[in-house]
C-alpha positions as CSV (number, residue, x, y, z in Angstrom):
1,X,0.0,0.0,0.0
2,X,1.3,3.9,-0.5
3,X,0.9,6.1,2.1
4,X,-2.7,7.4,1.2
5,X,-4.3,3.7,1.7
6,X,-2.3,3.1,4.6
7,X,-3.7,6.7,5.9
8,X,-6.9,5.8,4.6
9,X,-7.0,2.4,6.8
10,X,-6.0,3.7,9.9
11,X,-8.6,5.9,10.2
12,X,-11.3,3.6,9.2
13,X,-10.1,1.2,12.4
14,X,-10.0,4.7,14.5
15,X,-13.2,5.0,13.4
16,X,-14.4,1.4,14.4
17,X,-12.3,1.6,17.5
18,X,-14.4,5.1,18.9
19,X,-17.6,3.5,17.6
20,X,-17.1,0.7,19.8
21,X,-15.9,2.9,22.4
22,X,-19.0,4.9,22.2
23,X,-16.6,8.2,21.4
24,X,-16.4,10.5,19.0
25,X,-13.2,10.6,16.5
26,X,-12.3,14.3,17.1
27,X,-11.4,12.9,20.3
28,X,-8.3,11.4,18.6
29,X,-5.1,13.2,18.0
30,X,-3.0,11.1,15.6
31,X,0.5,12.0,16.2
32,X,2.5,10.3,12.9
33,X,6.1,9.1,14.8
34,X,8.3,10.9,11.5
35,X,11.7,10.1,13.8
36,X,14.3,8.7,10.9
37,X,11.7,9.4,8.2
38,X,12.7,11.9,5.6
39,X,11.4,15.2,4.9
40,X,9.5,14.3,1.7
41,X,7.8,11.6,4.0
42,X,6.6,14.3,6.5
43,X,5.3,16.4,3.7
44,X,3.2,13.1,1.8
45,X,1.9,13.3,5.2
46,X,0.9,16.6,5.4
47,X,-0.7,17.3,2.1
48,X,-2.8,13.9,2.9
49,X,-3.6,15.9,6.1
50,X,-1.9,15.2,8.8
51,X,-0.2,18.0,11.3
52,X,0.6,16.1,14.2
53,X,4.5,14.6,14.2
54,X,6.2,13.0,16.8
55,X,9.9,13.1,17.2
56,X,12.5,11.5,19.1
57,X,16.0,12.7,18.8
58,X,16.0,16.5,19.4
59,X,18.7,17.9,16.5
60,X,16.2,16.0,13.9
61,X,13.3,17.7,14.9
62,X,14.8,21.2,14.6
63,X,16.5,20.1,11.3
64,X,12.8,19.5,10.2
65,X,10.9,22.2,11.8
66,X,13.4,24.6,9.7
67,X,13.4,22.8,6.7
68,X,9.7,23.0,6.5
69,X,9.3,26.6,7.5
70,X,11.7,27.9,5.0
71,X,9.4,25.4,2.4
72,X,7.4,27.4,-0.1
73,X,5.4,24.6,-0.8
74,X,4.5,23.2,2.3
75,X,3.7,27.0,3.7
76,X,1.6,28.1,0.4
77,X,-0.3,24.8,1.8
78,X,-0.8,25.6,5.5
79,X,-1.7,29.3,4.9
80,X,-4.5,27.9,2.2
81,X,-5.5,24.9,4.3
82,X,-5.0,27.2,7.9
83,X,-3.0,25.2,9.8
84,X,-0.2,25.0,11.2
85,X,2.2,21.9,11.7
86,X,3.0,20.7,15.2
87,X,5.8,18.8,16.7
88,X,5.7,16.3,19.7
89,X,8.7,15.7,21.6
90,X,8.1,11.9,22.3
91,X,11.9,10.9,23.2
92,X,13.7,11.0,26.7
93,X,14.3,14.3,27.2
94,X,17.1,16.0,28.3
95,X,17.5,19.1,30.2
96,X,20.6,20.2,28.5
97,X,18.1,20.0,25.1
98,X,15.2,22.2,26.0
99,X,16.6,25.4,25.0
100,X,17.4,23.8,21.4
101,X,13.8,22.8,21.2
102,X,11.7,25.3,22.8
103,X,10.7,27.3,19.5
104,X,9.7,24.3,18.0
105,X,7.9,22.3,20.6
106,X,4.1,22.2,20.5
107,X,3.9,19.0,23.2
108,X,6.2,17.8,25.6
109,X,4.7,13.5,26.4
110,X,8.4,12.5,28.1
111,X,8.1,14.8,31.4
112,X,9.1,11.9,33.8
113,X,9.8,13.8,37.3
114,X,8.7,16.8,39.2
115,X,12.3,18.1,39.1
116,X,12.8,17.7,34.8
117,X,9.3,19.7,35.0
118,X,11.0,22.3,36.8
119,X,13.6,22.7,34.5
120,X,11.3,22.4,31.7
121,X,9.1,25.7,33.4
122,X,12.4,27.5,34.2
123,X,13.3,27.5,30.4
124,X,10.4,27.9,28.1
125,X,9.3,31.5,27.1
126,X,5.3,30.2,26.5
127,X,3.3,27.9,28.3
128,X,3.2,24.5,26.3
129,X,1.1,21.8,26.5
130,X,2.9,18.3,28.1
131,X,2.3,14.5,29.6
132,X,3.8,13.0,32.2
133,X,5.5,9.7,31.2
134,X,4.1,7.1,33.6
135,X,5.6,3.9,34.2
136,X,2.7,1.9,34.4
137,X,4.4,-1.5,34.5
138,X,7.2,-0.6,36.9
139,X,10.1,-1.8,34.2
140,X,13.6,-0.8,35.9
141,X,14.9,0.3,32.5
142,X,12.5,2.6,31.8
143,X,11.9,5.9,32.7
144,X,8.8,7.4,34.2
145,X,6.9,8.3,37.5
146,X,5.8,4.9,39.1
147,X,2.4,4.8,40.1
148,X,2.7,5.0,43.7
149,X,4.5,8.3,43.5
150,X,2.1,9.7,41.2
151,X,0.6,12.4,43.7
152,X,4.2,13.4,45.3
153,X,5.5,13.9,41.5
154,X,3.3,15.1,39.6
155,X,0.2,16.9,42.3
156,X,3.3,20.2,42.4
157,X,3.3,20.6,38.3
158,X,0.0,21.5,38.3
159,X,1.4,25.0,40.3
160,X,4.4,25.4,37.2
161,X,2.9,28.5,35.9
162,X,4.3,28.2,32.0
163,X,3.4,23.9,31.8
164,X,-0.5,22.8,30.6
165,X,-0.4,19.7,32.3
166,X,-2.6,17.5,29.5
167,X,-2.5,14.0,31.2
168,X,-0.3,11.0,31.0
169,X,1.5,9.0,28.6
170,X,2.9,5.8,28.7
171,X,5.0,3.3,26.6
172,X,3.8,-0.4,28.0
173,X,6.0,-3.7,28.4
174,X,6.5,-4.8,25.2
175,X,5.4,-8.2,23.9
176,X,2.4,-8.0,26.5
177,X,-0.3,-10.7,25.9
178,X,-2.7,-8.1,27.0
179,X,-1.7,-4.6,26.3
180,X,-5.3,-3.1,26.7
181,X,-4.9,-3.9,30.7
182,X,-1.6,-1.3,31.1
183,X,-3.9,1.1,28.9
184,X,-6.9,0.6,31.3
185,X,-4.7,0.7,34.8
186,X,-3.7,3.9,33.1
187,X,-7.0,5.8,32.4
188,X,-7.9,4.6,35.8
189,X,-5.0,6.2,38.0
190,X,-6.0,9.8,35.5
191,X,-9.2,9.7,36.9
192,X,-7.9,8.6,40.1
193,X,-5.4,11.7,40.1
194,X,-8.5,13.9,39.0
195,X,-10.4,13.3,42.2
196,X,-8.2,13.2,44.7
197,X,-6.3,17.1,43.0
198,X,-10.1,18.4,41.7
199,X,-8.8,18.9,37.8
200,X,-10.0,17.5,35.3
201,X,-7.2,16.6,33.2
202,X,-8.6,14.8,30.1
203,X,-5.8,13.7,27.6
204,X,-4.2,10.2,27.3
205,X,-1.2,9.6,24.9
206,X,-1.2,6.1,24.4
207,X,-1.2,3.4,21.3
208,X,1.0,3.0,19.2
209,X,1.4,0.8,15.6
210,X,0.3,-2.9,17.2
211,X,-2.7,-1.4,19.7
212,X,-3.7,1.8,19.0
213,X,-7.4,0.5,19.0
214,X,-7.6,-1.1,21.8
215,X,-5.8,2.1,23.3
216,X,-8.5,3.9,22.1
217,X,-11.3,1.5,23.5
218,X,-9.6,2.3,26.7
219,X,-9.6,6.4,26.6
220,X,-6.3,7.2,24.5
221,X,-7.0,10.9,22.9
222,X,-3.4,10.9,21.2
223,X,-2.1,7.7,19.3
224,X,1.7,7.6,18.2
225,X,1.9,6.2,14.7
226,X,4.9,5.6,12.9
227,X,5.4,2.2,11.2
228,X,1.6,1.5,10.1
229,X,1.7,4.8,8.9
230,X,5.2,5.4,7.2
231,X,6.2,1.5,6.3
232,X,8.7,-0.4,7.5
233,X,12.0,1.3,8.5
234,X,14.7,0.2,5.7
């Protein structure tokens, strides 16, 4: 399949995944993963319509941000179409990093502690939107605020007056039998976290290539797509 049909499938199983959710798809942000891809990849995607890329290494994503904003092409398109393109940061982030990424930045999902918030707030210019990274299956490799220290890390964000905290967002143990159960513990502590802080924090970035429907039968609002979406990485 090209890209269009691929495109063109995923949203029909979004489609049958909120159905069966008993959602509605403008719930669902789908964030295309464009990390390795090349530029004329990202643009496919965006005249096909999509504005939502996810990157992981931080010198790629500001190679790209200013390769498309000095592209003719792609900006004749956004002004006619009124959009803009937005960039998630979606790899581990480090501080030493922020300043390099800051302009181009719309959503931070790998804010993993209370203290790489704070350095986060100290350093952006205008309030962005970010997740905390949970992790939800307690993996000793992986970074993330473990569920039991949800409150103590993540309760004092809410006072960082330049970060929208969004939600959570979590990567599960791979190779899970049943991946929709990390997806569900997760929606749960949100609305835990909800009650016991009075917010009302709504957004779950969660799904990826191999589950991003049953993400979305368990409240996922952002889906990270890169290889059903892109192809197989040569």
């Amino acid at each position: 399949m090209n890209m269009a049909q691929r495109l063109n499938a995923i949203r029909q199983r979004i489609k049958q995944a909120v159905v069966q959710a008993k959602r509605q798809e403008q719930e669902i942000t789908l964030i295309a993963v464009s990390k390795t891809q090349p530029l004329s990849a990202i643009k496919e995607a965006l005249f096909l319509g999509v504005n939502h890329f996810g990157e992981n290494y931080a010198q790629e994503l500001v190679d790209k941000a200013e390769s498309l904003a000095q592209d003719k092409e792609v900006q004749d398109y956004l002004r006619a179409q009124q959009k803009k393109i937005h960039f998630h940061f979606i790899g581990a982030l480090q501080t030493n990093k922020i300043n390099k990424l800051k302009s181009y930045v719309s959503t931070w999902h790998t804010v993993d502690s209370f203290l790489l918030a704070t350095h986060l707030n100290k350093r952006l210019t205008e309030r962005a939107s970010i997740f905390v990274q949970i992790n939800i299956d307690e993996e000793p490799q992986k970074n993330g605020v473990l569920p039991h220290r949800l409150l103590a890390e993540v309760r004092p964000i809410l006072e960082l007056s330049q970060l929208d905290l969004k939600g959570f967002m979590i990567i599960p143990e791979p190779h899970q039998k049943h991946p929709i159960h990390a997806f569900e513990r997760t929606h749960t502590l949100l609305q835990q976290f909800n009650q016991t802080c009075q917010v009302s924090l709504a957004c779950l970035s969660m799904g990826m290539s191999d589950d991003f429907e049953l993400a979305i039968l368990a409240g996922a609002t952002h889906v990270r797509l890169g290889r059903v979406l892109f192809g197989e990485r040569t």
